[in-house]
KOLVOFI-295846 format. One line per field, with one value per atom (N, C-alpha, C, CB): residue number from 1; residue in one letter; atom name; x, y, z. Coordinates in Angstrom, 1 decimal, m for minus. Atoms other than C-alpha are relative to their C-alpha. Last residue first. Glycine has a CB too. Example, Ala and Ser with C-alpha at 12.3 -4.5 7.8 and 13.67 -1.06 7.14 Angstrom:
REM residues 2
num: 2/2/2/2/1/1/1/1
residu: S/S/S/S/A/A/A/A
atome: N/CA/C/CB/N/CA/C/CB
east: m0.9/13.7/m0.8/0.4/0.9/12.3/0.9/m1.0
north: m1.1/m1.1/1.1/0.5/m1.2/m4.5/1.2/0.0
up: 0.0/7.1/0.8/m1.4/0.0/7.8/0.0/1.2
***
This chain:
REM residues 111
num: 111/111/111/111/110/110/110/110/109/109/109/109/108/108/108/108/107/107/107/107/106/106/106/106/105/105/105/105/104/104/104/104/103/103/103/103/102/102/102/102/101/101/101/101/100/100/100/100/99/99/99/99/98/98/98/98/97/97/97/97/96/96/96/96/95/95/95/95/94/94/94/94/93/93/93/93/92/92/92/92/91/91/91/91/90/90/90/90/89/89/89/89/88/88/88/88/87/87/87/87/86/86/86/86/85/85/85/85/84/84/84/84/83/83/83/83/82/82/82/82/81/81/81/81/80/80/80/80/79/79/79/79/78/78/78/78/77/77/77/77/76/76/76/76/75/75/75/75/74/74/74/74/73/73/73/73/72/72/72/72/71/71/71/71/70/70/70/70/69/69/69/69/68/68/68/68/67/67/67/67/66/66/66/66/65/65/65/65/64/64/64/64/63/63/63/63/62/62/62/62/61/61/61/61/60/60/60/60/59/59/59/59/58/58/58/58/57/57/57/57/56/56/56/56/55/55/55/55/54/54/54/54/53/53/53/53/52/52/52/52/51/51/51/51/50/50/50/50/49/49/49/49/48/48/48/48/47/47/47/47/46/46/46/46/45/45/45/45/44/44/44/44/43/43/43/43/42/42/42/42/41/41/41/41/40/40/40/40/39/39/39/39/38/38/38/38/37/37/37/37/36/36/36/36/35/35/35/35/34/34/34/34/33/33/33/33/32/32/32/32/31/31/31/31/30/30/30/30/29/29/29/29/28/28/28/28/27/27/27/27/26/26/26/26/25/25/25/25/24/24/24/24/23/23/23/23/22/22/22/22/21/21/21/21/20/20/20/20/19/19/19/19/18/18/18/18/17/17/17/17/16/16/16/16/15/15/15/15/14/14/14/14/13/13/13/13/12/12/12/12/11/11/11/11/10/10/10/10/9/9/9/9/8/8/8/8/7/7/7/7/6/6/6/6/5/5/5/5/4/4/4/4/3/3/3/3/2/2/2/2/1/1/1/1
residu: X/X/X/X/X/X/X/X/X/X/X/X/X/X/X/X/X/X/X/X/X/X/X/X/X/X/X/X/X/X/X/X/X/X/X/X/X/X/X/X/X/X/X/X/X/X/X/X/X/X/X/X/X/X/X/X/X/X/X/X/X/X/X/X/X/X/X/X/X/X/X/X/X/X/X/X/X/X/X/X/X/X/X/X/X/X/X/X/X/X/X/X/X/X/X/X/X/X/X/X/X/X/X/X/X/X/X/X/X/X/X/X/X/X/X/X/X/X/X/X/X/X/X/X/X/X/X/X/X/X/X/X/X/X/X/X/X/X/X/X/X/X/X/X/X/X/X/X/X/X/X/X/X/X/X/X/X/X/X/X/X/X/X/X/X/X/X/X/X/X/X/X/X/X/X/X/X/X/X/X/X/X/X/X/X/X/X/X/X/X/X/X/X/X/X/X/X/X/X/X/X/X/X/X/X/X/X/X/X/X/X/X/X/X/X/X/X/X/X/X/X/X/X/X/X/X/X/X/X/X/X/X/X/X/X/X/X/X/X/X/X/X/X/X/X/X/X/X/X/X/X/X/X/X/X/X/X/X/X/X/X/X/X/X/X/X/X/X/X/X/X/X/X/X/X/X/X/X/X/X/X/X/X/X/X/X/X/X/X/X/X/X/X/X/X/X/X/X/X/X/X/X/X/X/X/X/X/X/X/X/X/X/X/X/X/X/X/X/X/X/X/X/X/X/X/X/X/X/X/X/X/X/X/X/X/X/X/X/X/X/X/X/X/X/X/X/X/X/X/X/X/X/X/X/X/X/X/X/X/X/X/X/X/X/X/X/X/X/X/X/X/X/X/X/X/X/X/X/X/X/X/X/X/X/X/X/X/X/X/X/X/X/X/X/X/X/X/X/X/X/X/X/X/X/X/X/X/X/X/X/X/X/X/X/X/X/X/X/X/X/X/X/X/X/X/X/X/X/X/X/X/X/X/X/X/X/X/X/X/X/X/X/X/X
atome: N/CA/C/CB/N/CA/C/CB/N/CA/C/CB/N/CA/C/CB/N/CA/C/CB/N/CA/C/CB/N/CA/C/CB/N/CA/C/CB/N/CA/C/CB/N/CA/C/CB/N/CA/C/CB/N/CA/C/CB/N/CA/C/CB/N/CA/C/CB/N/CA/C/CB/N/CA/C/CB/N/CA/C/CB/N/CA/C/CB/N/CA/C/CB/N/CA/C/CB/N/CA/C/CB/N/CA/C/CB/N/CA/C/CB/N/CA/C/CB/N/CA/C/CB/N/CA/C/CB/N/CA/C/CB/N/CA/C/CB/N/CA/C/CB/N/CA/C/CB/N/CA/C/CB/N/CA/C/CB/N/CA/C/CB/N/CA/C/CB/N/CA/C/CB/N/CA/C/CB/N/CA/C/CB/N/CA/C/CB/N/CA/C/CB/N/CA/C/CB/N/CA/C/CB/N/CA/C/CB/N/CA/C/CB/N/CA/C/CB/N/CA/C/CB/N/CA/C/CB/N/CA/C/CB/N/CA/C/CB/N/CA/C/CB/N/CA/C/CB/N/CA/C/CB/N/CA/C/CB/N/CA/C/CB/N/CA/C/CB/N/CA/C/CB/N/CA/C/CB/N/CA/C/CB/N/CA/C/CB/N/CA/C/CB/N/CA/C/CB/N/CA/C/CB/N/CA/C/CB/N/CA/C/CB/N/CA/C/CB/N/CA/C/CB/N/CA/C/CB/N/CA/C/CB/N/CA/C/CB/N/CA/C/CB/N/CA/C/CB/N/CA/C/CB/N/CA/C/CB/N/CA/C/CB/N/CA/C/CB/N/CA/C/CB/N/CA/C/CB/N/CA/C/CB/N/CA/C/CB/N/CA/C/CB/N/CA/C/CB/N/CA/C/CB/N/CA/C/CB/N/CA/C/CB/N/CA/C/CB/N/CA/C/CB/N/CA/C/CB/N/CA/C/CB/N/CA/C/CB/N/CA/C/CB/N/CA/C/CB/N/CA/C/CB/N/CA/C/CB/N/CA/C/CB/N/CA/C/CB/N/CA/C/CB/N/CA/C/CB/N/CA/C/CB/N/CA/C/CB/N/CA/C/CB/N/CA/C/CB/N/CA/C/CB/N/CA/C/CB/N/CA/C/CB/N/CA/C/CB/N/CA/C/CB/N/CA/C/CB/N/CA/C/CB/N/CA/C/CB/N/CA/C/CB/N/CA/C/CB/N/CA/C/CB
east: 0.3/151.4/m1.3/0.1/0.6/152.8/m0.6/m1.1/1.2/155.6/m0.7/0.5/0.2/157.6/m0.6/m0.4/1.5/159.1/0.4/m0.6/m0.5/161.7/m1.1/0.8/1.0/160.9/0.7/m0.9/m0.4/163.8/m1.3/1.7/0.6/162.9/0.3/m1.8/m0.7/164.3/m0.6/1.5/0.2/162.1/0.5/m1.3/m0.1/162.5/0.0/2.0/m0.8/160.8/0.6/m1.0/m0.7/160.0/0.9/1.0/0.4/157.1/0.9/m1.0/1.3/159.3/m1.1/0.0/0.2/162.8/m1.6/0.1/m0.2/164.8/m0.1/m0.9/1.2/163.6/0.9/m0.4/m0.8/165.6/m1.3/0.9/0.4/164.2/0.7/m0.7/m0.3/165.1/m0.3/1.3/0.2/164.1/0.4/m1.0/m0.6/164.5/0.1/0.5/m0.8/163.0/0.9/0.5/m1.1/160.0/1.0/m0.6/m0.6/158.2/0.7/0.9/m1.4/156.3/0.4/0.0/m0.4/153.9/1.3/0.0/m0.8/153.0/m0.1/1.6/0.4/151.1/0.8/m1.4/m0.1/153.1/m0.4/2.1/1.0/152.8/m0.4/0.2/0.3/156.1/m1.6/1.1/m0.1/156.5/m0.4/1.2/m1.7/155.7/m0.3/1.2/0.1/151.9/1.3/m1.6/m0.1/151.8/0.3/0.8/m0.6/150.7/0.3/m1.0/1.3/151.7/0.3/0.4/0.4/153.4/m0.9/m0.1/1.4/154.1/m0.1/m0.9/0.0/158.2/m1.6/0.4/m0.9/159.5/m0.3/1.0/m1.5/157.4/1.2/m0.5/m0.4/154.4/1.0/0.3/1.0/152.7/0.3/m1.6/m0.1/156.3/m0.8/m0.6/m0.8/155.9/0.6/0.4/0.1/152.6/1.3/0.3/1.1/153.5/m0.4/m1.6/m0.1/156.1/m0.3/m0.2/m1.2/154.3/0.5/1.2/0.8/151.4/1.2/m1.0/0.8/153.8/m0.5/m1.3/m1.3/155.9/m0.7/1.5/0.0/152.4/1.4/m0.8/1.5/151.2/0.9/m2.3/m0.2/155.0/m1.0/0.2/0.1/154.6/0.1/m1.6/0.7/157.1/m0.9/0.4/1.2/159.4/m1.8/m0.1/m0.3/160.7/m0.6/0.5/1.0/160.0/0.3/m0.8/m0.1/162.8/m1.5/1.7/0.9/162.7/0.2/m1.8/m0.4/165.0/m0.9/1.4/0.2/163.1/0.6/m1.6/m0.5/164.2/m0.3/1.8/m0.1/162.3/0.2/m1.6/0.5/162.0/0.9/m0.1/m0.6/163.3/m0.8/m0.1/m1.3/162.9/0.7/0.3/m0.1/159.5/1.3/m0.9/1.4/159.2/0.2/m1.5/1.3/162.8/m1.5/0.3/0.0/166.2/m1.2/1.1/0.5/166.5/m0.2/m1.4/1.4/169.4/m0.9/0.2/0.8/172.3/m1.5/0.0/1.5/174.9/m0.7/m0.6/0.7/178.7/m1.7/0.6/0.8/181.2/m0.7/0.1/m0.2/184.8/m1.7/1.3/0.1/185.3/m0.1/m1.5/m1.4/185.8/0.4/0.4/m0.3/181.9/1.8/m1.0/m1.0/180.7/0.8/1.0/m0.9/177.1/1.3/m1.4/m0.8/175.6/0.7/1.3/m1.1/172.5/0.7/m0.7/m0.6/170.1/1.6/0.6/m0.6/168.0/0.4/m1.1/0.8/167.5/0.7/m0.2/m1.4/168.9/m0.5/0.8/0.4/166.7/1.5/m0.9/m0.5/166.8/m0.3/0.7/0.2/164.8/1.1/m0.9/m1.0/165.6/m0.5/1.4/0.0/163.6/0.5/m1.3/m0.5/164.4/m0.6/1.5/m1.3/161.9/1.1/0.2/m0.2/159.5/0.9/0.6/m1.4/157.3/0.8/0.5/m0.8/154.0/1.2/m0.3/m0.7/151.9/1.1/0.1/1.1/148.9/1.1/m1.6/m0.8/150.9/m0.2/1.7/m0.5/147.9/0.9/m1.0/0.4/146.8/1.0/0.4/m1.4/146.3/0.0/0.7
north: m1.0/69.0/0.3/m0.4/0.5/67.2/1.1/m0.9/m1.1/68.1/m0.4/1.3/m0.1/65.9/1.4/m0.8/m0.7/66.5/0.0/1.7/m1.0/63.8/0.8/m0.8/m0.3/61.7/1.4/0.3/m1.3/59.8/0.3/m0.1/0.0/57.0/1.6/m0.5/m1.3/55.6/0.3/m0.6/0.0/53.3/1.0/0.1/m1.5/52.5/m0.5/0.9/0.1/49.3/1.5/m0.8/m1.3/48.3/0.6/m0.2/m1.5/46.5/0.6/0.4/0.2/43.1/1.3/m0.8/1.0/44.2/m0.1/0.5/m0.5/46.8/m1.4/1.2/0.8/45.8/0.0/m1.8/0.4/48.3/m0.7/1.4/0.4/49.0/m0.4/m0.8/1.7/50.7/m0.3/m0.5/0.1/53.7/m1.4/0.4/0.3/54.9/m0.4/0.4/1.2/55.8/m1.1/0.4/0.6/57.6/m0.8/m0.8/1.5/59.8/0.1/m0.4/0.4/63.5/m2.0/0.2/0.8/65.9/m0.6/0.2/0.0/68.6/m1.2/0.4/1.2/70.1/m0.6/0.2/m0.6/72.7/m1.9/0.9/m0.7/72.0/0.1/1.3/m1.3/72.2/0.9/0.4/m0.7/68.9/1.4/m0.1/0.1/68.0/0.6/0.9/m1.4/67.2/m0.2/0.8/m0.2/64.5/1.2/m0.8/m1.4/63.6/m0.1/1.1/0.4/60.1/1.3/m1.5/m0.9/59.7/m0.1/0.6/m0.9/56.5/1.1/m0.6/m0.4/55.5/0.5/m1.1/m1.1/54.1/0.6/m0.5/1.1/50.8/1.6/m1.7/m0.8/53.0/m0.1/0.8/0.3/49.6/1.4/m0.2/1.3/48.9/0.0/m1.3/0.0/52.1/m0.7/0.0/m1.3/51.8/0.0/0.8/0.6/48.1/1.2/m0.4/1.3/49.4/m0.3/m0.8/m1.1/52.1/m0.8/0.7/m1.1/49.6/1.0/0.9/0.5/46.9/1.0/m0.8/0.0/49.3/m0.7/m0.7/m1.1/50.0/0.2/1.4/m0.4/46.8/1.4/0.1/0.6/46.0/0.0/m1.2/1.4/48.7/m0.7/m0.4/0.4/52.0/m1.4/0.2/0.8/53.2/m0.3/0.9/0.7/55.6/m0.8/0.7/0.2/57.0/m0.9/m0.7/1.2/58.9/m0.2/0.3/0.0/61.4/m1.1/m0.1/1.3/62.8/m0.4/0.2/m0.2/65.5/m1.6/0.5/1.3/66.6/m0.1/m0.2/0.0/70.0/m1.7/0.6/0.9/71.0/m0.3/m1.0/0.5/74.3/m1.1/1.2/m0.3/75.8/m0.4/1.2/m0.1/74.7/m0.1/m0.5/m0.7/76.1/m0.2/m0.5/0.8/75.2/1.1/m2.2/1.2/76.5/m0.7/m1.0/1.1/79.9/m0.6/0.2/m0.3/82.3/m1.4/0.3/0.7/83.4/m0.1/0.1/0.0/86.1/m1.3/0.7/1.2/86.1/0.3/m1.0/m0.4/89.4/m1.9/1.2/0.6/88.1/0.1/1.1/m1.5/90.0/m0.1/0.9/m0.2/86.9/1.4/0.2/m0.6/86.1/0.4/0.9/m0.6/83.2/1.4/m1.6/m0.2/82.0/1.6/0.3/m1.2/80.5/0.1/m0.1/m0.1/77.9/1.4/m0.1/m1.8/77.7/m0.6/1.6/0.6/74.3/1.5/m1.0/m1.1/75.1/0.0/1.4/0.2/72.5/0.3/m1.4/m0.6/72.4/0.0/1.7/m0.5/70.0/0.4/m0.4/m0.6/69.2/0.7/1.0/m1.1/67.3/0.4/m0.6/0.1/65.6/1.4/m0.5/m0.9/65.1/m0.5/0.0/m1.6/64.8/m0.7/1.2/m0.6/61.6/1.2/m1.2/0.1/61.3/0.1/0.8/m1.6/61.5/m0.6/0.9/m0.2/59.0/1.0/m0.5/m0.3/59.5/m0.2/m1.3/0.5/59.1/0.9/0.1/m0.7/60.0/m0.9/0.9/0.5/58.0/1.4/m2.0/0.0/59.5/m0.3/1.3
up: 0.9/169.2/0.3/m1.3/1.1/172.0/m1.0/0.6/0.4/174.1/m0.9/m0.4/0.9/176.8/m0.7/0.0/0.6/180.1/m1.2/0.4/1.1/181.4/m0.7/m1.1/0.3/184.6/m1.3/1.5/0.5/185.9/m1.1/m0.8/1.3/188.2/m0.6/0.2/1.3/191.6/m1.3/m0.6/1.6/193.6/m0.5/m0.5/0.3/197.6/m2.1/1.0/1.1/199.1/m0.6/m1.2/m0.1/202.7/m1.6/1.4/0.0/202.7/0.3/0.8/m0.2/203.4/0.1/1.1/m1.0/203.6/m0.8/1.9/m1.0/201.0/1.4/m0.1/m0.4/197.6/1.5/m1.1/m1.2/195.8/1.0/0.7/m1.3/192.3/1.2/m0.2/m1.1/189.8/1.1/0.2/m0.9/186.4/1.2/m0.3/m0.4/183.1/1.7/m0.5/0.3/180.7/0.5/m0.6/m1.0/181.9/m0.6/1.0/0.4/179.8/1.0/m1.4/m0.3/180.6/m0.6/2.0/0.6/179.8/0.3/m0.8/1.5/182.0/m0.1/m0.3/0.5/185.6/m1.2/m0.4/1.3/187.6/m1.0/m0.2/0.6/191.1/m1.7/0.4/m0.1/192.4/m0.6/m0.6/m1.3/193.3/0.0/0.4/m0.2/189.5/1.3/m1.1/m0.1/188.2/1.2/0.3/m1.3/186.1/0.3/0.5/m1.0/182.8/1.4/0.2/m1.3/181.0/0.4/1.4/m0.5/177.4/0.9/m0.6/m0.3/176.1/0.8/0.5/1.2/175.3/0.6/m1.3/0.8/178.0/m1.0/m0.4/0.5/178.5/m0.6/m2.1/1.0/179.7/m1.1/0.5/1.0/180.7/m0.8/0.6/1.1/182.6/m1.2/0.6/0.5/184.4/m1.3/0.9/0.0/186.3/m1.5/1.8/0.8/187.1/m1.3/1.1/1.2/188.3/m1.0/0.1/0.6/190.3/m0.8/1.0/0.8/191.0/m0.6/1.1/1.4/192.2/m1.2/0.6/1.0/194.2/m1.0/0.5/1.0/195.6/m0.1/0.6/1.2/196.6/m0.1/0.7/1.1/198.4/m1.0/0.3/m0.5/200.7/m1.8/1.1/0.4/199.9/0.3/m0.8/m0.8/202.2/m0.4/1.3/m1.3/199.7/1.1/0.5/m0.5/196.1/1.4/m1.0/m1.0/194.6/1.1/1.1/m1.6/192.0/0.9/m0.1/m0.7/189.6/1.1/0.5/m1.1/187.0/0.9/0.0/m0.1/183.9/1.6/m0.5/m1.5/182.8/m0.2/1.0/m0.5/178.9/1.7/m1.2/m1.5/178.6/0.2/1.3/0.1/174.9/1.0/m0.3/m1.0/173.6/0.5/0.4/m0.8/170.6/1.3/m0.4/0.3/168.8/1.0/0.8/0.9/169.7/0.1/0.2/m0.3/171.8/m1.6/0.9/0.6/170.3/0.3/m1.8/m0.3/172.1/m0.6/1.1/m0.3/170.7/0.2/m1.0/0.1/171.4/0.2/1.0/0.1/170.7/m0.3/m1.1/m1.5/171.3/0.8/1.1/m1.1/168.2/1.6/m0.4/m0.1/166.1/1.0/m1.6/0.8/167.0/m0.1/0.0/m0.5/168.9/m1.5/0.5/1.2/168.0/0.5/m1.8/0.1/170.8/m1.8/1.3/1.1/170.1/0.4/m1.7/0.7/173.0/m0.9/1.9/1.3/173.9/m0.5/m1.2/1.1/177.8/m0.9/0.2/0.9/180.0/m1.1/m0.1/1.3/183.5/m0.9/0.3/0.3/186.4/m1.3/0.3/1.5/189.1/m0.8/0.0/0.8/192.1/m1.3/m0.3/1.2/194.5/m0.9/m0.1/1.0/197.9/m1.3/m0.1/0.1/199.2/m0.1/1.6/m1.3/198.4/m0.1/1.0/m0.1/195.5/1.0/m0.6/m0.5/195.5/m0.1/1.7/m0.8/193.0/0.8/m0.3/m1.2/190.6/1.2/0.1/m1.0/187.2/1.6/m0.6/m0.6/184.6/1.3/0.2/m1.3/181.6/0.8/0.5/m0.5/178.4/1.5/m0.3
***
């Protein structure tokens, strides 16, 4: 499984969206119940900035051979190693080495 070897710049945003089922009762009474095994996958927004033109390639490039769909690890600003896909991501070609890279990083889970 390959690994995504690049930093990110600050800001980067994380967001969580934990798979819970409510069940509302006529009483006004509501109980919460987690949904599946792993119950908080992590969405992560990152932005890559003042990049040179070899390493938007590589990231790209990087990106392209996952084509949205292969799983790659990385380890998140905060450390925390996981599974992840990219589906989505763009480029801004700024000046001559000066590139920025948007990309949304979504944690997977394998068996």
């Amino acid at each position: 499984m390959a690994t995504f070897t690049y930093t990110p710049s600050f800001v980067a945003s994380e967001q969580s969206a934990p798979n819970v089922r409510t069940v509302q009762f006529g009483d006004g009474y509501s109980q919460f119940l987690r949904f599946g095994l792993n119950t908080n996958p992590k969405t992560w927004q990152l932005t890559f900035e003042n990049r040179t033109d070899t390493e938007r390639e590589n990231i790209v490039a990087f990106l392209d051979a996952a084509g949205g769909w292969d799983i790659f690890d990385w380890t998140s600003p905060r450390g925390i190693v996981g599974k992840y896909v990219c589906q989505d991501w763009s480029v801004d070609m700024l000046s001559c080495n000066n590139n920025t890279i948007r990309a949304t990083f979504r944690q997977v889970y394998e068996p």
